[in-house]
C-alpha positions as CSV (number, residue, x, y, z in Angstrom):
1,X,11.2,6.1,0.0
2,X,14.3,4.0,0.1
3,X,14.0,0.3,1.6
4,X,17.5,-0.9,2.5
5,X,19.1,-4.4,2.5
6,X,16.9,-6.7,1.0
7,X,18.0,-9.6,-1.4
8,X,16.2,-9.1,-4.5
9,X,14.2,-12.8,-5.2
10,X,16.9,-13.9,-2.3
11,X,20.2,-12.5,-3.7
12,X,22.9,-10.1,-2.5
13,X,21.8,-7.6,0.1
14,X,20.5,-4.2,-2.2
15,X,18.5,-1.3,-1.9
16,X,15.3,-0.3,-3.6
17,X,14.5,3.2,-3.8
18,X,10.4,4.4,-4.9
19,X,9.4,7.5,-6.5
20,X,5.9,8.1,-7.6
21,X,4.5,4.4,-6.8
22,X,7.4,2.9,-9.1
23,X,10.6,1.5,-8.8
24,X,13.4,3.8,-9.5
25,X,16.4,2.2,-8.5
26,X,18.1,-1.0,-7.3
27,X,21.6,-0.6,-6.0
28,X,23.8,-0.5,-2.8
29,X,24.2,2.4,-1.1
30,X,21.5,4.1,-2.5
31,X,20.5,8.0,-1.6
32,X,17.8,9.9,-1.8
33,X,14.9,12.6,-0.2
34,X,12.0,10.6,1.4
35,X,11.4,7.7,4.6
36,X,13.5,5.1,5.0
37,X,12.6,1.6,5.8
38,X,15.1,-1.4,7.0
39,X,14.2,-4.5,5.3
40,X,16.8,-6.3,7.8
41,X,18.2,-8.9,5.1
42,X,14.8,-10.0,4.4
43,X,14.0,-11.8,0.6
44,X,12.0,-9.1,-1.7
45,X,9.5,-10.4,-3.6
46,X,7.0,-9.1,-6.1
47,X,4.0,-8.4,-4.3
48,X,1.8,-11.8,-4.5
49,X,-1.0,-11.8,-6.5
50,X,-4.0,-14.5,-5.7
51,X,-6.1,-16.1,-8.6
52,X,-8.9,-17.5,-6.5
53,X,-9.6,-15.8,-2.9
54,X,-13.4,-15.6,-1.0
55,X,-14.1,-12.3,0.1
56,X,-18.0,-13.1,1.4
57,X,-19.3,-9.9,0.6
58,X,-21.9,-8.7,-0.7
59,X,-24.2,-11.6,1.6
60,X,-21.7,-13.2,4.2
61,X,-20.3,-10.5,5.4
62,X,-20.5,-12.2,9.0
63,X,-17.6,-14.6,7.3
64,X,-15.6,-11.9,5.6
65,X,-15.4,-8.0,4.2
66,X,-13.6,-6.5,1.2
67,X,-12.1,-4.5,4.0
68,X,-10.8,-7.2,6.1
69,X,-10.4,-9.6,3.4
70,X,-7.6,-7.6,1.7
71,X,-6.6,-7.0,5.1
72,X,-5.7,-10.4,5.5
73,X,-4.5,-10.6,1.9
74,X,-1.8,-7.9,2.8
75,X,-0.6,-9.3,5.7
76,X,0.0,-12.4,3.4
77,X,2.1,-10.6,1.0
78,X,-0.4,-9.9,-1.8
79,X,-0.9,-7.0,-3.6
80,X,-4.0,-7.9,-5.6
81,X,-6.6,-10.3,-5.1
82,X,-9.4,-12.0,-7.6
83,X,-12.6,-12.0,-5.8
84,X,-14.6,-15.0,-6.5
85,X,-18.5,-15.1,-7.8
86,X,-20.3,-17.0,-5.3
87,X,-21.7,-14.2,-3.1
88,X,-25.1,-13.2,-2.1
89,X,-26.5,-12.2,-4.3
90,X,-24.1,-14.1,-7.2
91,X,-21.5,-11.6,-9.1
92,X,-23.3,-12.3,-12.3
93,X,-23.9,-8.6,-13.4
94,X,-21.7,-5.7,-14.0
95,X,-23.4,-4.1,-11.2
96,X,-22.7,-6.6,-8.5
97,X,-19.0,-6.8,-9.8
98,X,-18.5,-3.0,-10.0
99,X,-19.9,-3.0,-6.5
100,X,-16.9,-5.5,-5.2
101,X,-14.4,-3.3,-7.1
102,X,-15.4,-0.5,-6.1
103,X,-15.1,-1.4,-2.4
104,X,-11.8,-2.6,-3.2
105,X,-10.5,0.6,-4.2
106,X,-12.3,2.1,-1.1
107,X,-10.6,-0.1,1.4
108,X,-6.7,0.3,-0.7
109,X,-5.2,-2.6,1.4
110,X,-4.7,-4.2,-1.9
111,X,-5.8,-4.6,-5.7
112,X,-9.9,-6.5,-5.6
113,X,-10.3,-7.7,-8.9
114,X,-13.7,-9.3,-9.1
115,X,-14.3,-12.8,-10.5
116,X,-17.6,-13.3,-12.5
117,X,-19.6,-15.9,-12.3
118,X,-20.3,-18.3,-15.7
119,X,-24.0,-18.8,-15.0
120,X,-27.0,-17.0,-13.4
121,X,-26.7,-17.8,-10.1
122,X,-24.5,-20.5,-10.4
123,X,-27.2,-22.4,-11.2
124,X,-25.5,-24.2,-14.6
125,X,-28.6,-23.5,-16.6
126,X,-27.8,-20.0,-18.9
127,X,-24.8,-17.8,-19.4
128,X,-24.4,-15.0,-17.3
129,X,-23.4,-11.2,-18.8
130,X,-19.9,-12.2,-19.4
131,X,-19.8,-9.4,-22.3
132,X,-21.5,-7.0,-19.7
133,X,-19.5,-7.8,-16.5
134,X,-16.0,-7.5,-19.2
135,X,-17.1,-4.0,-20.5
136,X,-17.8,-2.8,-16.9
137,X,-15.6,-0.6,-14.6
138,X,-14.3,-3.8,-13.2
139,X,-12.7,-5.0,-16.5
140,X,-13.7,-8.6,-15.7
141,X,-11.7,-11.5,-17.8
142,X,-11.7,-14.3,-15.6
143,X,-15.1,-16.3,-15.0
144,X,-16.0,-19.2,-12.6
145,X,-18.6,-21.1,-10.9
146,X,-16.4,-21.7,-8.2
147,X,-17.8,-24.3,-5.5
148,X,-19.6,-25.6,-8.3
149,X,-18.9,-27.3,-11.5
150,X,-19.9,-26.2,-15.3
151,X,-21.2,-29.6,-15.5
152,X,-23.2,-29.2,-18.9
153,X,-20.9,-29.7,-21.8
154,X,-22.7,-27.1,-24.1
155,X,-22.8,-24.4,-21.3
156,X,-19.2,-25.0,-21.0
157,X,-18.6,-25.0,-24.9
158,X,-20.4,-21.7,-25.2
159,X,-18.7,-20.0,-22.4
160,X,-15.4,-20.6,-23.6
161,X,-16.3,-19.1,-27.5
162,X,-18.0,-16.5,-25.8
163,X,-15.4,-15.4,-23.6
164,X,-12.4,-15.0,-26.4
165,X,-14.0,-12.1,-27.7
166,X,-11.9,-9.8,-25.0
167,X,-9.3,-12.6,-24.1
168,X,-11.2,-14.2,-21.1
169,X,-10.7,-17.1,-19.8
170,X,-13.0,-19.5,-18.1
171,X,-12.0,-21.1,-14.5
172,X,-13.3,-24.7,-14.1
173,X,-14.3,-26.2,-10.5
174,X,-14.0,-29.4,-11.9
175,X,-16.1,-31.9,-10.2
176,X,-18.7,-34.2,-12.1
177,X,-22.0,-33.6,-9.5
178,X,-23.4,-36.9,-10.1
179,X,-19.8,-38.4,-8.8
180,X,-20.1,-36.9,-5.5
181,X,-23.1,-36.7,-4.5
182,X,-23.2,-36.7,-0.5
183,X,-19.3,-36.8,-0.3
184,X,-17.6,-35.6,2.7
185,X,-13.6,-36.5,2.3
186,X,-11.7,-38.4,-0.7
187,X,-12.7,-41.5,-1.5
188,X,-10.1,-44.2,-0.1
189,X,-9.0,-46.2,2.5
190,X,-9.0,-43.2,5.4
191,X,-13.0,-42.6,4.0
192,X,-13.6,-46.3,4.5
193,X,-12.6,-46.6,7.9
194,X,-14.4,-43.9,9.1
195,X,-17.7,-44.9,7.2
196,X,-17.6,-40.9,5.7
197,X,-18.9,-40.6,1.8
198,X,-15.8,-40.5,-0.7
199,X,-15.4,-37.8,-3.3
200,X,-13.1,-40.3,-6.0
201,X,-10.6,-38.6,-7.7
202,X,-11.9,-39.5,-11.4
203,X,-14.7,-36.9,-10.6
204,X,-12.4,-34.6,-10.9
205,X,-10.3,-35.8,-13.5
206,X,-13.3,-36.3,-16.0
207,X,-13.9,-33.1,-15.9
208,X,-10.4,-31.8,-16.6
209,X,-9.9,-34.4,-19.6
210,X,-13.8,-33.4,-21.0
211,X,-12.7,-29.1,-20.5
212,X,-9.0,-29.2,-21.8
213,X,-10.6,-31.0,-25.5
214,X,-13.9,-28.5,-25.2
215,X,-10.9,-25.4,-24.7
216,X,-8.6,-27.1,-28.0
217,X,-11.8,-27.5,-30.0
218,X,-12.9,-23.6,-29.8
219,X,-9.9,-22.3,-29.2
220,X,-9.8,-21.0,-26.0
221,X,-8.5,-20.2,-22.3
222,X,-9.5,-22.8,-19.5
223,X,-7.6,-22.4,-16.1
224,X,-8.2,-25.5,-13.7
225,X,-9.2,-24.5,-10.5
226,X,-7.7,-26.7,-7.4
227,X,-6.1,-29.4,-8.6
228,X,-6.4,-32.2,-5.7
229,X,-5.2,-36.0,-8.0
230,X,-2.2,-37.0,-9.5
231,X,-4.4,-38.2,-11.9
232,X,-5.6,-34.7,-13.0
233,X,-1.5,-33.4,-13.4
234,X,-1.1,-36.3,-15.7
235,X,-4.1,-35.1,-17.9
236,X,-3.0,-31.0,-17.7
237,X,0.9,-32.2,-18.7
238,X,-0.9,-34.3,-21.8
239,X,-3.1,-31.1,-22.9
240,X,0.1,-28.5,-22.5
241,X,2.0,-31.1,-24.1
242,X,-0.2,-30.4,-27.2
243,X,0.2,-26.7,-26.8
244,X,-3.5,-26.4,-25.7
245,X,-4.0,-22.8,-24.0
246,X,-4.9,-24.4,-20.1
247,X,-3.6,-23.3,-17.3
248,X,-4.0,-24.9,-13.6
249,X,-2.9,-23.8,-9.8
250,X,-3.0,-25.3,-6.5
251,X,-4.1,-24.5,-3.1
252,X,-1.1,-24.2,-0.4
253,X,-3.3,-26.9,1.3
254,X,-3.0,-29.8,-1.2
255,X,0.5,-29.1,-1.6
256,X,1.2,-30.0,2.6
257,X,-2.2,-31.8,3.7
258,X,-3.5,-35.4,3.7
259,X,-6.6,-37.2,3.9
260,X,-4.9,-38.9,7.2
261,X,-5.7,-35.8,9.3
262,X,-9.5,-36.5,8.7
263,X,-8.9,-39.6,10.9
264,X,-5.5,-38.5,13.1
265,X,-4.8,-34.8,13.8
266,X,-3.8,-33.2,17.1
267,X,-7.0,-32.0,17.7
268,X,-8.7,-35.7,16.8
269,X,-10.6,-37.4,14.3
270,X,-13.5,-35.8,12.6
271,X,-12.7,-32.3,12.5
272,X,-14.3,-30.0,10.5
273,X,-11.4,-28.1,10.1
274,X,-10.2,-30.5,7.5
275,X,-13.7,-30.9,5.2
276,X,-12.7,-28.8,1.9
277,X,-13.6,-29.1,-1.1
278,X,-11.9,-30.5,-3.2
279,X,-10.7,-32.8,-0.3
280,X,-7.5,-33.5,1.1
281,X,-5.5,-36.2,-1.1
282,X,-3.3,-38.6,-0.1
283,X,0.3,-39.0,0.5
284,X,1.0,-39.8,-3.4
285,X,-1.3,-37.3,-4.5
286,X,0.3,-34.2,-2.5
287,X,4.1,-35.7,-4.3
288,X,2.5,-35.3,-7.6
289,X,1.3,-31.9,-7.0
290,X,4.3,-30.7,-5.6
291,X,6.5,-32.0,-8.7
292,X,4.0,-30.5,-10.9
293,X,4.5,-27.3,-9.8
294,X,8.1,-27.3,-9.7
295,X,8.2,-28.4,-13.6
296,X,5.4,-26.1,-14.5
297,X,2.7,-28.3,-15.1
298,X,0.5,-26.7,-12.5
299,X,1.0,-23.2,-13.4
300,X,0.5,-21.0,-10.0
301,X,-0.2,-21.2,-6.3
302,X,-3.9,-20.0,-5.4
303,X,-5.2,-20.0,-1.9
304,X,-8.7,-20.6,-2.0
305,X,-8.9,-18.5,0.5
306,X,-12.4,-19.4,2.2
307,X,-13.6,-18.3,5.2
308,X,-16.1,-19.5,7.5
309,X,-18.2,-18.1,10.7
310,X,-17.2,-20.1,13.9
311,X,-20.4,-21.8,13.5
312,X,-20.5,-23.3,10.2
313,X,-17.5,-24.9,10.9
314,X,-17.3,-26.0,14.5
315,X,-20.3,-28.7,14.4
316,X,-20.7,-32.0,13.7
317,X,-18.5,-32.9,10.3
318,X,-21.5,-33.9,7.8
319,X,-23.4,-30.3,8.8
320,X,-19.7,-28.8,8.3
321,X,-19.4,-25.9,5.7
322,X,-16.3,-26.9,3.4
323,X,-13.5,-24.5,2.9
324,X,-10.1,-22.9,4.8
325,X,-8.6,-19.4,5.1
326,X,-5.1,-19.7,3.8
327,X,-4.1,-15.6,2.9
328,X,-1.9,-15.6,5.9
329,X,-0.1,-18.2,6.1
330,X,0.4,-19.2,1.7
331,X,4.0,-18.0,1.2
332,X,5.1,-19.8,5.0
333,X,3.2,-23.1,3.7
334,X,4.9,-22.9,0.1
335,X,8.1,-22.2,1.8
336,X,7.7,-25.0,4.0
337,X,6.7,-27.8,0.8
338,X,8.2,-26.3,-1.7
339,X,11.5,-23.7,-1.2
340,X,12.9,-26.2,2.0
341,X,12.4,-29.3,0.0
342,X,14.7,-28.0,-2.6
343,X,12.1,-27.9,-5.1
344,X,11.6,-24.3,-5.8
345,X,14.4,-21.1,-5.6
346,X,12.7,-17.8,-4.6
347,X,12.6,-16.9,-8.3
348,X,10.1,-20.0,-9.0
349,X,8.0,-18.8,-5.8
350,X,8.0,-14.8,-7.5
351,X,6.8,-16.6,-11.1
352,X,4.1,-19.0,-9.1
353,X,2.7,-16.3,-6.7
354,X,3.1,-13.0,-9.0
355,X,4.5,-13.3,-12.4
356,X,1.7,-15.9,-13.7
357,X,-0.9,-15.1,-11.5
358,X,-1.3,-11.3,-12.7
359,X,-0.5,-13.2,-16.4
360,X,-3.4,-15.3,-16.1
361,X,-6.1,-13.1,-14.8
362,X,-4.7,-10.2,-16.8
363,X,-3.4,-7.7,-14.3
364,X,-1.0,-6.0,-16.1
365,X,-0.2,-3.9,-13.4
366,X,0.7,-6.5,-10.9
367,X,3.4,-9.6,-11.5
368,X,6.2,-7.7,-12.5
369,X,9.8,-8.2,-11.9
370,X,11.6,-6.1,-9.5
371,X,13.5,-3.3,-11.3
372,X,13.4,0.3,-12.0
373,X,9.8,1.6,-14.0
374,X,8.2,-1.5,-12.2
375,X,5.3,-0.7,-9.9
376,X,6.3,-0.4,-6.8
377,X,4.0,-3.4,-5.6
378,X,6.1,-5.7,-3.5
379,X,6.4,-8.0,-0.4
380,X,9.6,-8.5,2.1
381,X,9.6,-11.8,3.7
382,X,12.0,-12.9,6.0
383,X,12.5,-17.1,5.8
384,X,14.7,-17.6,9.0
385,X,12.1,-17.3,11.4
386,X,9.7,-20.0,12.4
387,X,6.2,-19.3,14.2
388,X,3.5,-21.3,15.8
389,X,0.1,-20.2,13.8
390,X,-2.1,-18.8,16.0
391,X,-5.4,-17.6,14.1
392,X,-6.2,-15.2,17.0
393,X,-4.0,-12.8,15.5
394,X,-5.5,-13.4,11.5
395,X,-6.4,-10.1,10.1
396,X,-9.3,-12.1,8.4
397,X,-13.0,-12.1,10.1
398,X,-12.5,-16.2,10.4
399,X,-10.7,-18.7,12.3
400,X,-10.7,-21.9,10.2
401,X,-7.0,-22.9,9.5
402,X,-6.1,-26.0,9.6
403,X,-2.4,-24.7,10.2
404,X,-3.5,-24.0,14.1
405,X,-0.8,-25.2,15.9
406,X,1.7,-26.1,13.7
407,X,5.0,-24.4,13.7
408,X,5.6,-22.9,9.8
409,X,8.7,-21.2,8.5
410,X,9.2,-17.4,7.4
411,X,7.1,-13.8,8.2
412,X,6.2,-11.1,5.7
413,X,7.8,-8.3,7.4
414,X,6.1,-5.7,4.7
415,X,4.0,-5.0,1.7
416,X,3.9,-2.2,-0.7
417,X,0.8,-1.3,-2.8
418,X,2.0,1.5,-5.4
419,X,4.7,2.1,-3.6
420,X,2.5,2.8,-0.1
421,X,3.4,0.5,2.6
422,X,0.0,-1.6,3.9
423,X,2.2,-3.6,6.1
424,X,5.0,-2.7,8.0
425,X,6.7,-4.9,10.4
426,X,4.4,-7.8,10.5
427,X,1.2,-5.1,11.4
428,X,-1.3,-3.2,9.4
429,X,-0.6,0.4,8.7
C-alpha cells in the first residue's frame, strides 16, 4: 500500500509506502505494487495508544464490548488500548485477563491490552495474582484499582515490590475514601451554591504525595491515574524533580472542562453528564494541567474512556453513575486545548498519545516513530476541519459526552493496525 500526501507529525507533504504490516519507505513520489490511499494533506501520526480505557466487558456489556469498544478506539485514532480491571467479574486472574485479550485479538479493530486489577475484587484487602496475570498470555505489566483507590499504605507498599519482579508498574486512582465520602462534584464555591457534596482536591493530592515516597522507598514504578488539582502537578514535578520513577496522565476532559458546567451548561444545571470522577476542576486547575503537560510533568494523555447505559446516566445527579466516553473525540479535544493554544506541536501530541503511552505500559510494538522498519500502526488526522459532536454517530455502545453540541476542531480520516486500514475515511472498514 502506498498512502500519499500526508505531513509526517505535520511537515512537508510525503508518502508512506507499507509492506508486510511495516513501514518501508517515506518519500515523495513514491512507487510501488499494491492499493493506494490519498491522505489529502492530512497530519500522520503514530497510531494513538490509550493508558486507561473502559471496555465493560466481561459484566456490562449493555454499556460497552471489546468489539465496539475498539471500535470506537479506532475511529479515535488508536491502535492499542489498556483495558481497565473493574469488570464483572474483576480482571484479577490470568483467566479473566486472557479472556479480554483474547477477544481483543478476535475483534482486530485495535491492540486490547488488559489492565489487572491490584486487589481481589477491588476490594483493597489482599493482592491479587499480579505474578499470575504477568506470566499469562496477556503479558500483564500494568495494574490498577481504577475507580477506586489503594487506600492501605502496606497493600500499596507490597504491590509496588511485588510488581518489579517483571518491570510492572502500579496505576494509582488516587483518592483518600474517607475524604469523599458522599461527594458528587469538587469541593468549592460552584459545590456550595448548589448544596452538592465536594470531593476537595487534598484528597487527591494526599495520596499522590503518600504513593510517590512509598514508589522512592522500594524502588519502583507508580503511574498517577487522572490528575484533576494543580496541587497534585506541583507534588509529581517535586518527585520527578528527585528522579523518582512516577509517571502521570490526564483525561482530555480536565484539560478543557470546569466545575462551572455543573451549575451553567447549555443543556442546564445539574446534569449528569458532567458527574466524573475525579471531578471537573476549576478554571486554575485546568491552566495547571495544561502547562504540565506541555513541560512534561504530566507525562501522557489518557481518556478514561467510560461508558455508561442511557439509564445510569440520564437520572437524577446524586443516583448518577460517574464517568464519560472520550475515544472519539481525544485528539479533537487535545487539539482544541493544547495544539491551538500554542502549547503543543504535533510532535508533542505523537510523544503524549503514542510514544509514552506504549513506553509506559510496555507495548513495544506500538509508540514508534514514523519511519521505515516501524510498524505500520498509524493515524491520519486532518486539523482544518471543525465539527459539531454528535454522539449518534459514536462507534461506542454509549452516549454520555459531555462534548454534545459543541463544535471541536480536526477528524481522523484513517487508522492503520499492522499496516490494515480499520478506518478509512472517517468510517469503519
Amino acid at each position: 500500500m502506498i498512502i500519499r500526501n500526508v505531513r509526517v507529525l505535520g511537515g512537508e507533504p510525503a508518502d508512506i509506502r507499507i509492506a508486510d504490516g511495516v513501514i518501508a519507505e517515506i518519500g515523495p513520489g513514491l512507487q510501488g505494487p499494491g492499493d493506494v490511499v490519498d491522505g489529502g494533506g492530512a497530519i500522520a501520526l503514530p497510531g494513538l495508544v490509550d493508558l486507561h480505557t473502559h471496555l465493560r466487558e466481561p459484566g456490562r456489556e449493555d454499556a460497552e464490548t471489546v468489539q465496539t469498544g475498539t471500535q470506537s478506539a479506532a475511529r479515535g485514532g488508536y491502535t492499542a488500548v489498556h483495558a481497565m480491571a473493574n469488570t464483572s467479574p474483576v480482571a484479577d486472574t490470568a483467566g479473566v485477563v486472557e479472556q479480554v485479550w483474547r477477544l481483543g485479538r478476535e475483534f482486530g479493530h485495535c491492540d486490547v491490552q488488559p489492565v489487572g486489577a491490584v486487589t481481589v475484587g477491588l476490594e483493597g484487602r489482599q493482592l491479587a495474582e499480579l505474578g499470575a496475570m504477568a506470566d499469562s498470555a496477556a503479558g500483564v505489566r500494568v495494574f490498577s484499582d481504577d475507580g477506586k483507590c489503594v487506600s492501605d499504605a502496606v497493600l500499596m507498599r507490597r504491590a509496588l515490590e511485588y510488581v518489579k519482579a517483571f518491570d510492572g508498574v502500579v496505576a494509582q486512582h488516587a483518592q483518600e475514601p474517607r475524604l469523599t465520602e458522599g461527594a458528587q462534584m469538587n469541593e468549592g464555591v460552584v459545590s456550595g451554591r448548589l448544596g452538592l457534596t465536594g470531593w476537595p482536591a487534598v484528597a487527591e493530592e494526599a495520596v499522590i504525595a503518600r504513593d510517590c515516597l512509598l514508589a522512592a522507598h522500594v524502588g519502583s514504578r507508580l503511574h498517577v491515574c487522572h490528575v484533576s488539582t494543580a496541587g497534585s502537578v506541583e507534588i509529581i514535578r517535586w518527585a520527578k524533580s528527585k528522579g523518582w520513577n512516577v509517571t502521570a496522565e490526564v483525561t482530555p476532559h480536565h484539560l478543557l472542562l470546569t466545575d462551572e458546567l455543573v451549575e451553567v451548561s447549555p443543556v442546564g444545571a445539574y446534569n449528569p453528564i458532567y458527574k466524573v470522577n475525579p471531578p471537573l476542576r476549576t478554571r486554575e486547575d485546568v491552566e495547571a494541567l495544561r502547562a504540565a503537560l506541555a513541560d512534561g510533568t504530566i507525562d501522557v494523555v489518557a481518556t478514561d474512556h467510560a461508558p455508561h447505559p442511557v439509564e445510569d446516566k440520564e437520572t437524577e445527579w446524586s443516583a448518577a453513575a460517574m464517568g464519560m466516553v472520550g475515544l472519539e473525540t481525544a485528539l479533537s479535544v487535545v487539539q482544541e486545548a493544547m495544539v491551538d493554544t500554542g502549547l503543543l506541536d504535533w510532535q508533542g501530541v505523537a510523544e503524549r498519545m503514542s510514544y509514552l503511552p506504549a513506553r509506559i505500559g510496555r507495548l513495544s510494538a506500538h509508540g514508534q516513530p514514523l519511519e521505515a522498519g516501524a510498524p505500520a500502526n498509524l493515524t491520519l488526522y486532518d486539523p482544518s476541519v471543525r465539527t459539531q459532536v454528535d454522539p449518534s454517530g459514536f462507534a461506542s455502545k454509549s452516549r454520555n459526552t459531555p462534548y454534545e453540541g459543541m463544535t471541536l476542531p480536526g477528524r481522523v480520516v484513517a487508522t492503520f493496525l499492522r499496516g490494515k486500514a480499520t478506518v478509512l475515511e472517517g468510517k469503519l472498514v
